[in-house]
C-alpha positions, 0 to 999 in steps of 0.5 A: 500500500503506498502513501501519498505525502499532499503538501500545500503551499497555499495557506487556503487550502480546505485543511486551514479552512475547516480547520480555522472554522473549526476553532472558531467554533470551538472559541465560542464554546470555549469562551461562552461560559465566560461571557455569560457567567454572571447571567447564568449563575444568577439564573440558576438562583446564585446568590451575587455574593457567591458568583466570584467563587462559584465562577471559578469553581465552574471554569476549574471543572472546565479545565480539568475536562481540557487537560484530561481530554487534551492527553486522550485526544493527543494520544488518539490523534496519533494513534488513530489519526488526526481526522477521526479525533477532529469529528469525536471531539466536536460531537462531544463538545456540541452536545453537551453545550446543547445540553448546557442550555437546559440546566436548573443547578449547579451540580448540571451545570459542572458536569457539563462544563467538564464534558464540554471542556473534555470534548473542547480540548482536542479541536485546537491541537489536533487541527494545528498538527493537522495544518503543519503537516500538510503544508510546507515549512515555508508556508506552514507559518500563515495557515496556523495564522489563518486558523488562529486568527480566524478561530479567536473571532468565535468570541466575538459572535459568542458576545453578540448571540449573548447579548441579543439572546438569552444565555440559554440560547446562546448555549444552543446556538454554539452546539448547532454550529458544532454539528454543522461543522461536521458536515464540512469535516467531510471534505478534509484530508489526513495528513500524509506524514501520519499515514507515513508513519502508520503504514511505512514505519509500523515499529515505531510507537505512536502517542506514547505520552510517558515517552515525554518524561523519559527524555531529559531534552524533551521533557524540558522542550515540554515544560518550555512550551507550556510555560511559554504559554501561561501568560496567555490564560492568565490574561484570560481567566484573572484580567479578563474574565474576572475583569467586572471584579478588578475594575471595582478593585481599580475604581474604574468610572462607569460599569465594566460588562463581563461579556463586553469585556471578553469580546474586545480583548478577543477582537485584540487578539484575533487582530494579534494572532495575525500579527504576530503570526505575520512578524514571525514568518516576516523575521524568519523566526518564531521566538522573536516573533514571541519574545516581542508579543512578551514585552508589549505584554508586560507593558499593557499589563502593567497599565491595567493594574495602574489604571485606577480611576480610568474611565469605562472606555479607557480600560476597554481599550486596555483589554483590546490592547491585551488581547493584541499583546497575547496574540501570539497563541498562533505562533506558541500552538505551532512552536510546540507542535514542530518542536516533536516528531510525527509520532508524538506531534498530536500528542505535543500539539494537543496537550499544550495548550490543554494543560496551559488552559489547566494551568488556570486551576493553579492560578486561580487557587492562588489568586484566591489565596494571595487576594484572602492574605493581601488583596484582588490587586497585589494577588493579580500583580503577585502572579501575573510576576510570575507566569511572564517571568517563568516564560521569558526564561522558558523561551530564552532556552526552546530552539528555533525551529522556523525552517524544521523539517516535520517529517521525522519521528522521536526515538 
């Protein structure tokens, strides 16, 4: 049986198109609980005392959904394929946002942010992976672009059906999106380098996730690309998200909506995907690209914690600023994803930047912590330290690996 490597070196080609509307889709549902946080807690009969705590008690159930199904559907992806992880996991994440639309209580309703969150946690990963291998390493760089720039707008529509809608609504309208995108999903082919490695090179052992902590080099590359992406998610849980909270904190004139908020700093950070993913083909290099993003990041997080007494419209902008500095999602996903060989590359890809979005459980324990011993602002400053320091220093040791050959395998 022969297999046949399809490489593109057009950035629109079907992959990257269903690909990127893929996780635009996936960042709606990803994205929805935060944009409607206050008003479904309350629906649900939550005190407005409680909706802080219980917040982060519905987003941590999310996570630990995404880091578990990030090391099932790395391991899958691998093993079985890209394709077939692709149609599982948006059937399970569109069915269980269908179902998020009809819970009455909080026990409902953390069962179903961790299925969601379980079947959310392959589409980004596996479709990277899926991009990178089709394309070729000159152009490899604008089709994830594509599929990160493109995807990030999901919060945005996820905004404006909030907003036009009742939360409810929302929840059923991100779960029918879902199920027609698997009719797109049809027209999508596999990655020839994986059937390379399936067919061609049988002995070698695919999706071997504890392979990851036999090798001194590549724990190390592993650990460098998940710190590297903190940052990112702890923009996103702590200054946006709980935005509402840290403008009180920050006596910010005028009301800071919590929807509102998640959609301008998306709308940042599909505009800095682009540009960021642009820079790094444009220096030939992904870690510039990125060591860049992290100034303009420690920047505009340093104006959000010294924006007390800004108007309502001048911390918007803050947070569209944000979101343009954490725009290098796009270039970090597909760091990690030609840092490893073939045979391991879904499971890198996929559970990245899972366990990056897991690392929110950690920050948000400590927020709480620090902000009980201090208060929300020194607890936010305290962390935020410590998550960019830890991947300007993660950074600084990953290779470069803009002009890497992918087709390859790990011993």
């Amino acid at each position: 049986m022969t297999t046949q490597n399809i490489i593109s070196k057009n950035p629109l080609n079907i992959v990257v198109i269903v690909a990127s509307l893929g996780y635009f889709v996936d960042i709606y549902d990803l994205i929805l609980f935060g944009i409607v946080r206050v008003p479904s807690l309350k629906g649900i009969g939550v005190p407005d005392e409680q909706l802080l705590e219980k917040g982060i008690y519905l987003l941590n159930m999310q996570m630990i959904g995404m880091l578990l199904g990030g090391i099932l559907w790395g391991i899958m992806g691998d093993k079985k394929g890209r394709l077939p992880v692709l149609f599982f996991t948006i059937s399970l994440y569109s069915i269980a946002n269908i179902a998020n639309g009809f819970v009455t209580n909080m026990e409902q309703y953390a069962i179903l942010r961790f299925f969601a969150g379980l079947g959310l946690a392959g589409e980004l990963g596996i479709g990277i992976t899926l991009v990178a291998e089709v394309m070729t390493k000159e152009t490899r760089g604008y089709g994830t672009t594509l599929v990160s720039g493109i995807g990030i707008a999901g919060a945005v529509l996820g905004f404006l059906v909030a907003d036009l809608f009742n939360w409810r609504i929302a929840y059923f309208v991100g779960g029918g999106l879902g199920l027609l995108l698997l009719l797109l999903r049809a027209s999508v082919y596999e990655s020839g380098m994986f059937k390379k490695t399936k067919e061609v090179h049988k002995h070698i052992k695919r999706g071997n996730f504890l392979s990851l902590f036999t090798s001194r080099k590549r724990l190390l590359k592993y650990i460098y690309c998940i710190l590297i992406g903190v940052p990112v998610w702890f923009v996103i849980a702590i200054l946006v998200i709980q935005s509402p909270e840290f403008s009180k904190a920050l006596h910010i004139n005028g009301h800071i909506d919590g929807g509102a908020a998640i959609m301008w700093h998306y709308v940042g950070a599909s505009l800095g995907s682009f540009a960021t993913g642009l820079l790094s083909q444009w220096l030939s290099s992904r870690r510039k690209a990125i060591f860049i993003a992290f100034i303009f990041l420690i920047i505009f997080t340093a104006v959000y914690f010294s924006s007390t007494g800004f108007s309502a419209v001048s911390f918007y902008i803050i947070l569209v600023l944000l979101g343009i500095a954490q725009g290098y999602w796009a270039v970090f996903i597909t760091t990690a994803s030609e840092q490893f060989g073939t045979n391991l590359r879904a499971t890198v890809t996929t559970t990245v930047p899972n366990f990056v979005r897991g690392a929110t459980i950690p920050i948000t324990f400590a927020i709480l912590f620090l902000k009980n011993k201090y208060d929300l602002l020194t607890a936010g400053i305290i962390v935020g330290t410590v998550c960019i320091g830890l991947a300007l220093v993660a950074l600084h040791l990953l290779e470069e690996t803009f002009h890497k050959d992918l087709d390859y395998h790990e011993d």
